[in-house]
C-alpha positions in Angstrom: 23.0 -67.5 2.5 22.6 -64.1 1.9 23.2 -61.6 4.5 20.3 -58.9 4.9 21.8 -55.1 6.7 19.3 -53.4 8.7 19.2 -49.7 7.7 17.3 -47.8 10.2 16.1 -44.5 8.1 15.3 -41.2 10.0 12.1 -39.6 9.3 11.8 -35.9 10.4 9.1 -35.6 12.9 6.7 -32.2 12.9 8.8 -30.5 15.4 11.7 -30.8 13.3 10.3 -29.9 10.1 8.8 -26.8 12.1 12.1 -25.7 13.2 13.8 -26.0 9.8 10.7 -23.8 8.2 11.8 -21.1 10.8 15.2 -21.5 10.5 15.0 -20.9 6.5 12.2 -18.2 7.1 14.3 -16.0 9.6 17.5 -16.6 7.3 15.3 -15.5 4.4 14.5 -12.3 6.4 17.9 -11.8 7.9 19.5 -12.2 3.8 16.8 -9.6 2.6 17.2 -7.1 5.1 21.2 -7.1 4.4 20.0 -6.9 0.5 17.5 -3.9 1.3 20.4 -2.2 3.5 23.3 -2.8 0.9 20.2 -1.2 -1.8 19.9 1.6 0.0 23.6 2.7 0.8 23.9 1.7 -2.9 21.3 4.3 -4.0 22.6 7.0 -1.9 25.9 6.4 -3.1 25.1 6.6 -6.7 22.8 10.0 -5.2 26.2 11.4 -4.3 28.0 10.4 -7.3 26.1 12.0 -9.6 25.2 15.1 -8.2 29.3 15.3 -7.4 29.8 14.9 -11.3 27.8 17.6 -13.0 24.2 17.0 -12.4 22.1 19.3 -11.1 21.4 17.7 -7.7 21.8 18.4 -4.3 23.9 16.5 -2.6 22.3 14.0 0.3 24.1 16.2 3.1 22.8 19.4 1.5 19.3 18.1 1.9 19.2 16.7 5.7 21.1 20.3 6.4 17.5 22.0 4.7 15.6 19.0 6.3 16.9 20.1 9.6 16.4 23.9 9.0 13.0 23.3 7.9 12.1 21.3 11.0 14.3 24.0 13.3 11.6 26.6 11.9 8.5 24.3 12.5 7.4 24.5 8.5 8.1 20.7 7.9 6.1 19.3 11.0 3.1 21.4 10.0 3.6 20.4 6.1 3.8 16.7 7.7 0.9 17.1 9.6 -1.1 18.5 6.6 -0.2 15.8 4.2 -0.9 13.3 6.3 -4.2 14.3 7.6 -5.1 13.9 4.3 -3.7 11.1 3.0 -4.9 8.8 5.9 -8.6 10.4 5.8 -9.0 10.1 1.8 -7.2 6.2 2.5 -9.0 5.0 5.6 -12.5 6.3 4.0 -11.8 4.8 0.2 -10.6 1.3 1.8 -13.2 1.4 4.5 -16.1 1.6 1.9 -14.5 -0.3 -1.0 -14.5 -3.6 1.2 -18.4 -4.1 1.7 -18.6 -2.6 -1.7 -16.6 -5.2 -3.2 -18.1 -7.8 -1.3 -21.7 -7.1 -2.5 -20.4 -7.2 -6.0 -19.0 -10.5 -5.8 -21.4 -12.3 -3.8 -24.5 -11.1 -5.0 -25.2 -11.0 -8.9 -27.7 -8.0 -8.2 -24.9 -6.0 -6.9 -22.6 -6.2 -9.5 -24.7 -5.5 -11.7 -25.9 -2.4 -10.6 -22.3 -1.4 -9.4 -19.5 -3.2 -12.0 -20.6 -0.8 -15.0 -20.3 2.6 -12.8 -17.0 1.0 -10.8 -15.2 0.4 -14.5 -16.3 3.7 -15.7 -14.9 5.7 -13.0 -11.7 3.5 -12.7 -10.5 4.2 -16.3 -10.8 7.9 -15.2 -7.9 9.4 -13.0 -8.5 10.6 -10.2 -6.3 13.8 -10.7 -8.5 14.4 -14.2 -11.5 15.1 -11.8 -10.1 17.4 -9.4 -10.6 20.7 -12.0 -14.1 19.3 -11.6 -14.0 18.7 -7.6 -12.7 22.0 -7.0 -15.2 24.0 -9.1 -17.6 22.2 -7.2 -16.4 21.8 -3.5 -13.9 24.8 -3.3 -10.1 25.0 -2.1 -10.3 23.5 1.5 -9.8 20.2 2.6 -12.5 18.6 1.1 -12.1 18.1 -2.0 -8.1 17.1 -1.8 -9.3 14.5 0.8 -12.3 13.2 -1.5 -9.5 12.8 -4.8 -7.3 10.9 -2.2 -10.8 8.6 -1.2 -11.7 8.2 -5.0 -8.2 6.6 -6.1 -8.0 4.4 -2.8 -11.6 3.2 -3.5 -11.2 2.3 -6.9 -8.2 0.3 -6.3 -9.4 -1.3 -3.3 -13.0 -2.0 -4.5 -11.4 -3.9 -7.9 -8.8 -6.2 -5.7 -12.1 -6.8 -3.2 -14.6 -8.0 -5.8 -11.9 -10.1 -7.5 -10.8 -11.8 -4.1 -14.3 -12.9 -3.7 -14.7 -14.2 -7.7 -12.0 -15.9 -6.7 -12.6 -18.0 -4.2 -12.2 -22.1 -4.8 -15.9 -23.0 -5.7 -15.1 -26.6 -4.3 -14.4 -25.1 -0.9 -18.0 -23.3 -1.1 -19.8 -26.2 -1.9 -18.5 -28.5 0.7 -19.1 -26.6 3.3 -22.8 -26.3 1.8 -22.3 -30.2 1.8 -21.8 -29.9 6.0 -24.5 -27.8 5.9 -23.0 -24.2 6.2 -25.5 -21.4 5.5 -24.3 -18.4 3.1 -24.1 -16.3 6.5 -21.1 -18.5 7.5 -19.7 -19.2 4.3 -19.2 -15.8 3.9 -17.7 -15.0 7.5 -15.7 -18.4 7.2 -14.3 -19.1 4.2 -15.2 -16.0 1.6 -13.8 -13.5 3.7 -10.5 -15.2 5.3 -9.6 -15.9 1.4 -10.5 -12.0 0.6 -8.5 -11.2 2.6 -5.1 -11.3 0.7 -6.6 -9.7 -2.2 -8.0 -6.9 -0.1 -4.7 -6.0 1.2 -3.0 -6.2 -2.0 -6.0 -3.4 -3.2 -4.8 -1.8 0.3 -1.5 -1.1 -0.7 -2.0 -0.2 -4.1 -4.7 2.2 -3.2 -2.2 3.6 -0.5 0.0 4.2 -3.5 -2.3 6.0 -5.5 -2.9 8.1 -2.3 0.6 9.5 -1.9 0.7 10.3 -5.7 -2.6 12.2 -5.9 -2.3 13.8 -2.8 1.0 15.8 -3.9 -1.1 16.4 -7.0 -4.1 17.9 -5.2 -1.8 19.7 -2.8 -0.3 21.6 -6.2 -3.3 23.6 -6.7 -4.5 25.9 -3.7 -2.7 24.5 -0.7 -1.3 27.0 1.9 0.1 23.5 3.7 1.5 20.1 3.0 4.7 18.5 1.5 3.4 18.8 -2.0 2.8 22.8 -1.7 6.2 23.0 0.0 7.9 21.7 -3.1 5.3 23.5 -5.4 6.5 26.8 -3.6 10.5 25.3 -4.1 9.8 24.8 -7.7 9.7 28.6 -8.2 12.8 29.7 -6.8 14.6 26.6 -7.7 15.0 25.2 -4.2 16.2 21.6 -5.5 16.9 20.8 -1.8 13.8 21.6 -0.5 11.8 19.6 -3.1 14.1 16.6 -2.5 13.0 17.1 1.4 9.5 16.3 -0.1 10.9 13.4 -2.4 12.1 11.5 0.2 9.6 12.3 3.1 6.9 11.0 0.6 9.3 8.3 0.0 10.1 7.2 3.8 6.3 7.5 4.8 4.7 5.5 1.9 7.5 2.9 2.7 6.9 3.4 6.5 2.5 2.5 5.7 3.5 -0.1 2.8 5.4 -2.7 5.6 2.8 -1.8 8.1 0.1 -3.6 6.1 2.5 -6.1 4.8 2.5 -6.4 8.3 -0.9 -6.8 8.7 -1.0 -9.2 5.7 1.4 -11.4 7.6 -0.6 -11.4 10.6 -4.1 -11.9 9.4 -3.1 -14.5 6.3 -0.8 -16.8 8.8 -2.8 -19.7 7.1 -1.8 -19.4 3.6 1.3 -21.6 2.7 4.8 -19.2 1.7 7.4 -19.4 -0.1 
């Protein structure tokens, strides 16, 4: 006779397979914050080097010692303020009206296309190319630095918008026709939760564009802002004081760029990660 051994095989339960998926997810956090840390005592170190060995650069203690001096005098909280008055008016106005925007171009045919053609048009324009235009038109205040800011946020917003709504799984739409959804709470239910990730991705691209056309707009007839500070550097060769502006544009854009990762986190808990 043959003899049969029991095996008794262990199946994970939920709870299990929950904890392991946060163990691996905090250890994934915890290994790419020592990675960013180790990247950014790397770059500062190579900063060092080379401006040690020839280059013209200051060195990263020469600039927190004008950082400092700038603050001590008041010029770089007002430059601050200035610069980011505008960024977040230009950003928060372009994103706010390039979400319904781009959801009436992808949900209704009408609206793209009466929009798509003017939206492409104006997208393969840069911003920055306009602003001769904007300031004949609007002046040297605040206005027309804010509305360049608004143009490039909208346009990349509005693109990443109206594709997050194209792109939605058509089997998804029509079962919940099949339960007998109408298009008011398809759209609140499924199109927009799925828009969502693509919005913010438009978000933070747009926020990019921001920071890069604001120090452009601040170039030409700004008393105030980060940009004009290292405009004003430029001329008498201030290399520290325009590496203040480097790396303050570089701290806030990173600074705003995790925030709505942050956001992205929070509001797209659903989607499956890697």
């Amino acid at each position: 006779m043959s003899t049969v051994t029991d095996r008794t095989v262990s199946t994970p339960t939920p709870t299990t397979r929950t904890g392991v998926k946060r163990s691996r997810l905090l250890g994934s956090r915890s290994s790419v914050l020592v990675l960013n840390a180790i990247s950014i005592i790397g770059g500062i170190g190579l900063w060092w080097v080379l401006a040690l060995n020839g280059f013209q650069l200051p060195t990263p203690p020469e600039v927190l010692e004008k950082g400092i001096a700038l603050a001590q005098q008041g010029i770089l909280v007002e430059d601050i303020a200035a610069s980011l008055g505008r960024v977040l008016s230009g950003f928060l106005l372009g994103s706010a009206l390039a979400i319904p925007v781009g959801f009436l171009m992808g949900w209704y045919t009408i609206g793209r296309g009466l929009l798509e053609p003017w939206i492409q048009f104006f997208r393969t324009i840069p911003p920055l190319a306009l602003l001769p235009l904007v300031l004949v038109l609007l002046g040297i205040g605040e206005i027309p630095k804010i509305f360049v800011i608004f143009l490039a946020a909208f346009l990349a917003c509005v693109i990443s918008t109206y594709q997050g709504v194209v792109s939605v799984d058509r089997t998804m739409l029509n079962a919940a026709r099949v339960l007998g959804a109408k298009d008011g709470t398809i759209f609140a239910r499924v199109v927009v939760p799925a828009s969502t990730p693509f919005i913010l991705v438009g978000m933070r691209v747009g926020l990019g564009s921001s920071w890069a056309t604001l120090v452009a707009s601040e170039l030409l007839g700004a008393q105030r802002g980060i940009g004009a500070r290292m405009q004003a550097a430029q001329i008498y060769y201030d290399l520290a004081t325009i590496f203040v502006g480097i790396v303050l544009i570089g701290i806030f854009g990173l600074v705003m760029d995790r925030l709505l990762l942050l956001a992205e986190s929070k509001l797209t808990g659903w989607q499956e990660r890697r």
